[in-house]
Structures are given as C-alpha cells and as structure tokens.
C-alpha positions as CSV (number, residue, x, y, z in Angstrom):
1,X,44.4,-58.4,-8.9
2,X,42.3,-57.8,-5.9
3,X,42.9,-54.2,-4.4
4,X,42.9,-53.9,-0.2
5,X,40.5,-51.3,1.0
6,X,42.1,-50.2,4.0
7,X,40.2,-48.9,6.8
8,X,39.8,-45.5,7.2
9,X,41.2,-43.6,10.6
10,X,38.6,-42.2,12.3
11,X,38.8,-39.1,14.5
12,X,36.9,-38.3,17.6
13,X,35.7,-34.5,17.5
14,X,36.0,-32.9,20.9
15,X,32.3,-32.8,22.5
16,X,32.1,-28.9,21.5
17,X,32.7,-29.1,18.1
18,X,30.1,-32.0,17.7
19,X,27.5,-29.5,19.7
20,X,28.4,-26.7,17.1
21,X,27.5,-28.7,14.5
22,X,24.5,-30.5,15.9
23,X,22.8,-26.8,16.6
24,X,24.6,-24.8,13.5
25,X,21.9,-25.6,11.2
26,X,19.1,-24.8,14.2
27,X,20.8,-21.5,15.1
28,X,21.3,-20.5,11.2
29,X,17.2,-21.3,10.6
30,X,16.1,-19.5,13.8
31,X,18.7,-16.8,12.2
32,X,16.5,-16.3,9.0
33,X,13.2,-16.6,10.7
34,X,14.4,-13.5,12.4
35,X,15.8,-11.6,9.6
36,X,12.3,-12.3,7.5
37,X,9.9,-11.6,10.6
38,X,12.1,-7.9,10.6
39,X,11.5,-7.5,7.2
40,X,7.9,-8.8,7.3
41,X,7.1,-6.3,9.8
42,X,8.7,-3.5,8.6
43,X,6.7,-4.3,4.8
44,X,3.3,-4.5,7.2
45,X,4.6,-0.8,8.8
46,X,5.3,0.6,6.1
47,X,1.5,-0.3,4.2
48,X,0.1,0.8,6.9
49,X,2.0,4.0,7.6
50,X,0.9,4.5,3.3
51,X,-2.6,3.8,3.9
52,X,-2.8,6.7,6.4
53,X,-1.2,8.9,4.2
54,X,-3.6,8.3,1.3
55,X,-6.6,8.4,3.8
56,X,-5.5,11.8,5.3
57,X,-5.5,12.9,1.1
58,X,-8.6,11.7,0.3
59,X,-9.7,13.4,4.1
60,X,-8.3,16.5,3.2
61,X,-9.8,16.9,-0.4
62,X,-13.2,16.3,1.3
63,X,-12.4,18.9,4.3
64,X,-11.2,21.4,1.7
65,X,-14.8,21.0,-0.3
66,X,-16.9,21.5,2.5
67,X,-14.9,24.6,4.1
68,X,-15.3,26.3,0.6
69,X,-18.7,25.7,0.8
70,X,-18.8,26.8,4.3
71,X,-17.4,30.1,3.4
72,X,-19.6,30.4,0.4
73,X,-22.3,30.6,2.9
74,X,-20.8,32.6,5.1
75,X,-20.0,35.4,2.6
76,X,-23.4,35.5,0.8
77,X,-25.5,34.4,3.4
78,X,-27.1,31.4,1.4
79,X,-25.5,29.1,-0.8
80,X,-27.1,29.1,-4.8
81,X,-27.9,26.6,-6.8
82,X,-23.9,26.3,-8.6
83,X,-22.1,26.3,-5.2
84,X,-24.9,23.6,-3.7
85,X,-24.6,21.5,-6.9
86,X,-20.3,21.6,-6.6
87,X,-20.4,21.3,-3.1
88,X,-22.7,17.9,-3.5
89,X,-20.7,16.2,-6.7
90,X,-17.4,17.1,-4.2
91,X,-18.9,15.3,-2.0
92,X,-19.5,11.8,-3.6
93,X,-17.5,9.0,-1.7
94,X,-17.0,10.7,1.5
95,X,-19.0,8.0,3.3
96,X,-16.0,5.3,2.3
97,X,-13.5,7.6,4.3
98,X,-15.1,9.1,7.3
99,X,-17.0,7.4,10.1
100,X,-20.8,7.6,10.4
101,X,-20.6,10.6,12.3
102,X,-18.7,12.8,10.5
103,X,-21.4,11.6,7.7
104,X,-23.9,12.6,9.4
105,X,-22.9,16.1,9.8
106,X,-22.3,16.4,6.0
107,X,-26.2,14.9,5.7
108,X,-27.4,17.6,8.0
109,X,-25.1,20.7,5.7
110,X,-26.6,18.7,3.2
111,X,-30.1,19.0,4.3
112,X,-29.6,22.2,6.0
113,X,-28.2,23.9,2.6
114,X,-31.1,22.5,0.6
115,X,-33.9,24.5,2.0
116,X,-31.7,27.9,1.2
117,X,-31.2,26.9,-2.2
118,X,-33.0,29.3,-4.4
C-alpha cells in the first residue's frame, strides 16, 4: 500500500506580519541589552556610592583622632608622651585614605608635636 503525501497549502503572510517576525527576535535582544546595561549601571552606582561611604568612615575615625589630639594640646598646652603615643598608633594607615596633602599636614603635627613631647 503506498500512502499519497499530499501537498501542503501554503499561506502568504501579509508583508507586516513577515516584518514582525523578521525584527521580533532583534527588538527582544536589543530589549535585554537594555534591561542588563540598567542593571549593570545601577550595580556600578551603587559600589561606588558604598565605597564613599566606607571612605568617609575610615576619614572620619582619622579626623576624630587628630581633633582629640588637637584639643589635648590645646587644654594643656603640650601634648605628653601617652596622648603623643595614642595620637600616632591612631594614626597608622591614614596615608591609604587621604591625599598627600592632607598627609603632609599630619607629618608636620607629627613633627611639630614631637619636639613638645616631654
């Protein structure tokens, strides 16, 4: 028995539809690249926006140290040997967070405070 394979019918599209599938796949890639670029950008914001925040901490802790010392030496006229000594070990890492010329300003307290010390 030998079975007929008739031909299928074939429909025609209108010229629209065939464009709306020719660019679906197009539109619905350039779709994602959008949506991920958005998120990728927001991600980048928001590390950057965290940095800042953990710089101005690390800032703060160092601004705190060195007004404490400052008023130390304002209250008893010269710093001592325990004040110098905190002040200094508060100090440690500061150059990693502040540029070269706010370092050199804590280098000249620094220097400054040394010949006081008793």
């Amino acid at each position: 028995m030998i079975f007929a394979v008739e031909p299928m019918e074939t429909t025609v599209l209108p010229y629209w539809i065939q464009i709306v599938q020719a660019i679906g796949p197009t539109a619905i890639a350039v779709t994602a690249l959008i949506v991920t670029a958005y998120f990728a950008y927001r991600q980048w914001a928001t590390a950057r926006d965290k940095l800042r925040l953990d710089l101005f901490e690390k800032r703060y802790a160092y601004f705190i140290a060195l007004r404490d010392f400052m008023i130390f030496v304002i209250q008893h006229g010269q710093p001592d040997q325990k004040s110098f000594n905190e002040f200094s070990r508060e100090m440690v890492g500061a150059e990693f967070v502040f540029s070269q010329e706010l370092i050199k300003y804590i280098e000249s307290v620094r220097s400054e405070r040394r010949s006081y010390v008793q």
